[in-house]
Residue, then its C-alpha position, 0 to 999 in steps of 0.5 A: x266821248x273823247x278818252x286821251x291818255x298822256x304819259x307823265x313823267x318821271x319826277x326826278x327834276x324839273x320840267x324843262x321845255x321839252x316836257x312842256x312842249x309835249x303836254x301843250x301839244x295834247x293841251x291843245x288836242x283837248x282844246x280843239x275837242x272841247x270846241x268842237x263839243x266833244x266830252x273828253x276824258x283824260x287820264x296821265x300817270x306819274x312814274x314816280x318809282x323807277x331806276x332815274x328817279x331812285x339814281x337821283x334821290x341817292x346821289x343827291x342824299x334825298x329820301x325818293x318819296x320826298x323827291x317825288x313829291x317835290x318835281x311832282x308838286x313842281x310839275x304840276x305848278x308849271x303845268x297850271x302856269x302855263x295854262x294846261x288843262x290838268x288830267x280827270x285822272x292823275x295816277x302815281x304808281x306807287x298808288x297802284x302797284x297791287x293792281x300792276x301785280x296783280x296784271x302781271x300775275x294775269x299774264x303769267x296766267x295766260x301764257x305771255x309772260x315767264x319767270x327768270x331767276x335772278x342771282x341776288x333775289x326772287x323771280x324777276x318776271x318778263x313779257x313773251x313777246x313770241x308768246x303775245x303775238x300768238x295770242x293776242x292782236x298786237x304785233x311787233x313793230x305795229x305801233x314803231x314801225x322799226x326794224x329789228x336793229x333799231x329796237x335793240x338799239x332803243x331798247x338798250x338806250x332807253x332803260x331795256x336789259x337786251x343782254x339779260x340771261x335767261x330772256x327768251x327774246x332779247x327784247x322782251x321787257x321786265x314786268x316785275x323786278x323782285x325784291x333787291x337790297x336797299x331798293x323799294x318794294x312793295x308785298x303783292x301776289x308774286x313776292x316783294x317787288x316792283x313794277x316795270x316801267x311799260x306794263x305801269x301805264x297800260x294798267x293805269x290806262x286800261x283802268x281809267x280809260x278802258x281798251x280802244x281809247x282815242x289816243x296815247x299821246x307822249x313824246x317821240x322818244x317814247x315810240x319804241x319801246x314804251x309805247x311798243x311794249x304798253x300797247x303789246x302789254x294791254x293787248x295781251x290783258x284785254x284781248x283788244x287793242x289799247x288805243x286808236x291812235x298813237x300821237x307823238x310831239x317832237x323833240x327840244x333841243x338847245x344849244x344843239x343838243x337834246x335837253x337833257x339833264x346828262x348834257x346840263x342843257x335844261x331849260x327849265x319852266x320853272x327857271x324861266x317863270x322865277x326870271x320873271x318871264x311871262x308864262x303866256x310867252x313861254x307858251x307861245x314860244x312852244x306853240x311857234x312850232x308843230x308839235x310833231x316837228x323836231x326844233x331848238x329852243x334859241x335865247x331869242x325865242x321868249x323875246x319874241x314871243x313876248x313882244x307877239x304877245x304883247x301885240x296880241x293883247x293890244x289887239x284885244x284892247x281895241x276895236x278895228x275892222x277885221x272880222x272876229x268872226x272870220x278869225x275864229x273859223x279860220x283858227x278852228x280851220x287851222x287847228x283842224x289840219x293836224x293841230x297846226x299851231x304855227x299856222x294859227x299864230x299867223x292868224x292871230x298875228x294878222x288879226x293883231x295888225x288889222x285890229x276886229x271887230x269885237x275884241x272880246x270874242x278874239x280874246x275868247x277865241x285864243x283863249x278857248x283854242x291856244x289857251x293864252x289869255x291876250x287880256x288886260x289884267 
């Protein structure tokens, strides 16, 4: 079996294509899987409390649950539009958090985790990085492959607290946050409190997928410190590596910037499908480009990828005299080499001009492996 995790996202708005290019990359790694007859577990969570998402709900005057709930619904809507294959196990943390507490108490056992005051509240409890690499597999810096500077720099940029007093290393992560005024928090075996961000997915991986899975997949921002740090968490609490490969899509950019809701330049799949575009372009738009490669979405690039669609789907509507056969072996053969799509398109493409011999088994073939369905109604 196949175990694959992915980490979902933080709903606290829509899902703009570069969500969308990172879950078709795994999309299509579940596709190539199931092909070539392998069962495939796939498990992703839902961070549906964290700081983002609690900054939103106060500034647009919306409860966070129903916030939540709502990019949530809208997430999944988009996913299912666009063809994904949803998850076997689709986890929000607000479902597990006595399980987190109860791993983070696990910790504080086993020595790799510490308590620190706070000023306004309990013990905030943090992870001892020192500590985890006397005591466990992992190593600093074995999944990011990052230099000291540069962990610093991404751990302040991406949600971590280098400058908290009382930390024994400035990049040791927050575990629990204890109760503070006016923020969420739930009762558990270490006081009122929430969890941190990292530790929520190495429980909800460690659960549904157990140690030693196929792949945590995610998008490149992601390398350092979530991966980093869920992977040095789950080590820690089972004595084994937590996954064999760690996968990581490219970033979107639009109008030179990487999307990003601070900038207002989202391109947002929901917003695209309202415009009447065809989901199935939206998915060849992404598909155009390597999951790993870095690009920039351009007005141009859903034209385009709807009139290659629409040729596509006349291909399947008529007979020629290329080899259905040959096309499929040779998307497999694509596909193979590190999942690489653009290639596969290419292959499609030529099929489309030359027309097969039997149309159907090229519309299952695009089907089963780029999950576009080139059917007439």
């Amino acid at each position: 079996m196949a175990r694959l995790y992915v980490c979902g996202v933080t709903p606290y708005d829509a899902t703009h294509l570069g969500h969308a290019n990172t879950y078709l990359a795994f999309d299509t790694l579940q596709r190539v899987w199931r092909d070539a007859g392998y069962r495939v577990h796939y498990a992703q969570n839902i961070t549906d409390i964290d700081d983002p998402l609690l900054e939103r709900a106060e500034a647009t005057g919306v409860d966070w649950r129903t916030l939540a709930d709502e990019q949530i619904e809208l997430f999944r809507a988009d996913m299912a539009s666009l063809g994904v294959i949803p998850p076997d196990d689709y986890v929000a943390v607000t479902e597990v958090i006595d399980s987190i507490a109860r791993a983070v108490a696990a910790l504080l056992e086993n020595g790799t985790a510490y308590r620190v005051p706070s000023d306004d509240a309990g013990d905030d409890v943090y992870f001892d990085i020192a500590a985890a690499e006397r005591l466990s597999p992992w190593r600093l810096g074995e999944e990011s492959n990052l230099d000291r500077p540069t962990m610093l720099r991404f751990f302040a940029e991406r949600g971590g607290d280098p400058d908290r007093p009382g930390k024994r290393d400035a990049l040791d992560p927050l575990l629990w946050r204890a109760a503070r005024e006016g923020e969420p928090s739930w009762p558990s075996v270490l006081g009122a409190g929430r969890p941190g961000w990292h530790i929520e997915c190495s429980v909800i991986a460690l659960q549904q997928l157990g140690s030693g899975f196929t792949v945590q997949g995610g998008g490149s921002d992601l390398v350092f410190p979530h991966h980093e740090m869920s992977a040095a968490h789950a080590a820690a609490l089972s004595g084994a590596p937590l996954a064999r490969v760690y996968s990581h899509a490219g970033m979107v950019a639009y109008q030179g910037e990487k999307m990003s809701k601070s900038l207002g330049n989202l391109v947002l799949v929901s917003r695209l499908r309202a415009d009447g575009a065809d989901p199935a372009a939206i998915r060849l738009g992404l598909l155009a480009h390597h999951y790993r490669e870095d690009w920039e979405w351009t007005d141009d690039a859903l034209p385009a990828a709807d009139a290659r669609l629409r040729k596509w789907r006349a291909a399947a509507a008529r007979r020629g005299d290329g080899s259905a056969d040959r096309v499929l072996a040779e998307l497999r053969e694509a596909l193979a080499h590190d999942l690489d799509t653009p290639r596969a398109l290419a292959i499609v493409d030529a099929a489309a001009e030359r027309g097969v011999d039997d149309p159907a088994l090229l519309a299952d073939a695009v089907q089963a492996l780029l999950g576009v369905d080139i059917r007439e109604g």
